[in-house]
C-alpha positions as CSV (number, residue, x, y, z in Angstrom):
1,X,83.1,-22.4,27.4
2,X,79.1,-22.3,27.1
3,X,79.2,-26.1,25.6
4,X,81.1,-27.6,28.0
5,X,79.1,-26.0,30.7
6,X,76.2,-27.3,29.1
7,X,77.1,-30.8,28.8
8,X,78.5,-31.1,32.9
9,X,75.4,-29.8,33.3
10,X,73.6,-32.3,31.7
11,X,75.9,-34.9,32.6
12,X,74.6,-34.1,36.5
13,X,71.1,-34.8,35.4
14,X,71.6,-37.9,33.3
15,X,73.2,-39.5,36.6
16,X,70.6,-38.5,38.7
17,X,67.7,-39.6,36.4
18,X,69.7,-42.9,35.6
19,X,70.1,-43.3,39.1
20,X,66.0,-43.7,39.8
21,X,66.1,-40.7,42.2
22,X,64.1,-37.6,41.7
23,X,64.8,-35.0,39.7
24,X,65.1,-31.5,41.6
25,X,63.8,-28.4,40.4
26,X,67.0,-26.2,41.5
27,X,69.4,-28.4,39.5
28,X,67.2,-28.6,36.2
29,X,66.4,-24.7,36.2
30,X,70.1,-24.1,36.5
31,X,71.0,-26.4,34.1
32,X,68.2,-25.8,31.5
33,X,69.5,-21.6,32.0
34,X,72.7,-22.3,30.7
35,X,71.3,-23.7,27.3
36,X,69.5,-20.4,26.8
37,X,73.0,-18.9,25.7
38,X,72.8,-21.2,22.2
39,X,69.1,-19.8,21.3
40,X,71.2,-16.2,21.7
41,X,74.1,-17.6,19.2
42,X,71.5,-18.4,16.4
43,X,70.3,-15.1,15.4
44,X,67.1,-13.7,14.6
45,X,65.7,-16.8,13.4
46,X,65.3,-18.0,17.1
47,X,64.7,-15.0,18.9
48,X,61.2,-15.9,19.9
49,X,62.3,-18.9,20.9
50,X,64.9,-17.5,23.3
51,X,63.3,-14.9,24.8
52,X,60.1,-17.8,25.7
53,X,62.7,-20.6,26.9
54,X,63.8,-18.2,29.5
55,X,60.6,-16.9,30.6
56,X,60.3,-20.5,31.3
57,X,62.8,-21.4,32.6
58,X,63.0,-18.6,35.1
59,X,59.9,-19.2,36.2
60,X,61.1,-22.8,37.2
61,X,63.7,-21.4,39.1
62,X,61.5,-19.2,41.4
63,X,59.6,-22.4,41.5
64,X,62.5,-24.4,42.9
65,X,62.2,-21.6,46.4
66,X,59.3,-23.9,47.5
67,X,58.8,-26.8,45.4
68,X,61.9,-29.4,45.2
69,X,61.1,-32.2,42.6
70,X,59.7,-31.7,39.4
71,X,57.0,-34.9,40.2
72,X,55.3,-32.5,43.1
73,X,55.4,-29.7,40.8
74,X,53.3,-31.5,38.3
75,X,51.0,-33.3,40.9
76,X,50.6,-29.6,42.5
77,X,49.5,-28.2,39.2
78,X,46.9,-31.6,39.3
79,X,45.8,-30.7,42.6
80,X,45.2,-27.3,41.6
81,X,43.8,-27.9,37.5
82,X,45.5,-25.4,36.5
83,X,48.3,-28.0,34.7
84,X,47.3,-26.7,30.8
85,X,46.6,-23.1,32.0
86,X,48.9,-20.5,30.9
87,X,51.7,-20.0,32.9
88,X,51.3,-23.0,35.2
89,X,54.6,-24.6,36.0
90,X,53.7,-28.0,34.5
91,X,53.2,-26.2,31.0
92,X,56.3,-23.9,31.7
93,X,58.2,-27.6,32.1
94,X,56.8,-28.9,28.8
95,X,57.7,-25.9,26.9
96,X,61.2,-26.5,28.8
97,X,61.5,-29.7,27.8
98,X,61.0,-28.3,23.7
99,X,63.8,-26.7,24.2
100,X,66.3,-28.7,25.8
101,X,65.0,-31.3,23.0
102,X,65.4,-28.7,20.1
103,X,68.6,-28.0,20.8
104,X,69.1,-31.9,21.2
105,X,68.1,-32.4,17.5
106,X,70.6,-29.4,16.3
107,X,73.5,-31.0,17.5
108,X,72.5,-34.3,16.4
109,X,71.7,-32.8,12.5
110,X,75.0,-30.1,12.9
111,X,77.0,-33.8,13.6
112,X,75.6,-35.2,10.9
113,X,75.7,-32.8,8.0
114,X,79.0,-31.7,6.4
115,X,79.7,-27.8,5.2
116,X,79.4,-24.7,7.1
117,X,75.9,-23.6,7.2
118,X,73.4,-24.3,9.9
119,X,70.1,-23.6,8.0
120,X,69.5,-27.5,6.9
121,X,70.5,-28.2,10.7
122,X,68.3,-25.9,12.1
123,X,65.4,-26.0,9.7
124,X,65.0,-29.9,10.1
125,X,65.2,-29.5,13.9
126,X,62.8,-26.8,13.8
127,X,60.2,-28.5,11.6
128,X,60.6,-31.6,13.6
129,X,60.3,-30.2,17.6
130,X,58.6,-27.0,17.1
131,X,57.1,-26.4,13.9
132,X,54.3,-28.8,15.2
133,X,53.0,-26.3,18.0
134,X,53.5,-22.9,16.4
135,X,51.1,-21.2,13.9
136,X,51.4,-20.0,10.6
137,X,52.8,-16.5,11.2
138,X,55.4,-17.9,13.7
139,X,56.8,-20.7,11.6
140,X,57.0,-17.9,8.8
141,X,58.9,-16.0,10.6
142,X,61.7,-18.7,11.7
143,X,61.6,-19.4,8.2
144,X,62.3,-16.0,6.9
145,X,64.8,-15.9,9.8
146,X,67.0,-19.1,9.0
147,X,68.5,-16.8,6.3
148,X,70.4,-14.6,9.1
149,X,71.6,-17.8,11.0
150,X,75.4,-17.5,11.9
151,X,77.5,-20.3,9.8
152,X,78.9,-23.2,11.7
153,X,82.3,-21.7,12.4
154,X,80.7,-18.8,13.5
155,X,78.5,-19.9,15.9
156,X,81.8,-22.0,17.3
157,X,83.8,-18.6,17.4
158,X,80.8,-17.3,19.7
159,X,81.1,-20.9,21.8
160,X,84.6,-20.2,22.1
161,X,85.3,-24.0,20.5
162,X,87.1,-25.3,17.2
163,X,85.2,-28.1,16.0
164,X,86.7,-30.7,17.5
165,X,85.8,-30.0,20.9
166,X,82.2,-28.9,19.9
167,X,81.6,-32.2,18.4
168,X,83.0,-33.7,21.6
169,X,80.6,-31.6,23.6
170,X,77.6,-31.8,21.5
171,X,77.7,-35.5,21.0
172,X,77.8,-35.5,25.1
173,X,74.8,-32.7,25.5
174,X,73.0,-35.5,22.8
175,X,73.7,-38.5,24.9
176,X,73.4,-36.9,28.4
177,X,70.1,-34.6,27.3
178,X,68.3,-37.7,25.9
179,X,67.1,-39.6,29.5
180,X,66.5,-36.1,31.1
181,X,64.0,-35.6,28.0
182,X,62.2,-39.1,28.1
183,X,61.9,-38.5,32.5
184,X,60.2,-35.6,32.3
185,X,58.2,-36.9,28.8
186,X,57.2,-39.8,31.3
187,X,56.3,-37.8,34.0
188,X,53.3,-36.5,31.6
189,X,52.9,-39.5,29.9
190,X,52.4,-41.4,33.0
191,X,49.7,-38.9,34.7
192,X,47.8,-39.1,31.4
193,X,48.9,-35.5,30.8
194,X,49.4,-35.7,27.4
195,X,52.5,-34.0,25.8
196,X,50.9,-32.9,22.8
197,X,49.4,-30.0,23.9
């Protein structure tokens, strides 16, 4: 049961974040791998999306072996100016944080639109969290790609839910996803990072 994985997950995270403490690298890695699995149930159409969520994510992992909060990870990267430089673990976290938030704004338009397909879901949540940093050819390709997207009850055959459950689960991923997103957002925002970029 991916979801429901997913959402404990998250659930973990949201306590710790609501809690004022830090948030670990070990614990976000593991829990940002197990959304990788719903990037692998949409097809084609997000396949480049996938396979650069966990690059990223992996990274963060090997990360976790020596640094343990995601606020030294971002003030080594300072330290270093290397924060905006390819493969730096500060931009690895931002394109993280796309991810977790794209998949964020799927459930929420999957909850609210009726029928079976998932291109008007995916397309809007594409177009709204990462349309904005691809180019031309990329967002083509997604485009051309949204054809090939599995319906709704498909892709809850391949999560192994009927729809009830998934809309308990998603609605949880959407509540418990949402202050992970605006810590690490602030983490940026609040070293005049930028997130923009």
């Amino acid at each position: 049961k991916p979801l429901r994985e997913i959402s404990e997950s998250f659930k973990a995270l949201a306590e710790t974040v609501n809690s004022k403490s830090a948030l670990e690298v070990g614990p976000f890695s593991r829990a940002c791998s197990r959304v990788s699995v719903l990037f692998g149930c949409l097809g084609i159409a997000f396949k480049f999306a996938e396979m650069d969520y966990v690059a990223k994510v992996e990274d963060l992992l090997q990360a976790s072996s020596s640094i343990t909060t995601l606020h030294s990870m971002v003030d080594l990267d300072i330290q270093q100016n290397r924060v905006r430089q390819a493969g730096s673990h500060s931009r690895n976290l931002l394109r993280v944080k796309r991810g977790i938030d794209m998949v964020k704004e799927l459930f929420e338009q999957i909850l609210a639109n009726e029928g079976n397909s998932l291109k008007d879901p995916a397309s809007a949540a594409y177009a709204k969290i990462f349309a904005p940093h691809h180019g031309w050819a990329i967002r083509k390709a997604v485009a051309a790609g949204m054809y090939a997207l599995p319906t709704k009850a498909q892709l809850m055959k391949k999560l192994n839910e009927d729809e009830a459950s998934a809309r308990v689960q998603m609605q949880s991923y959407i509540t418990t996803s949402a202050p992970v997103i605006l810590y690490i957002e602030d983490l940026f925002l609040s070293r005049e990072l930028g997130i923009e970029w």
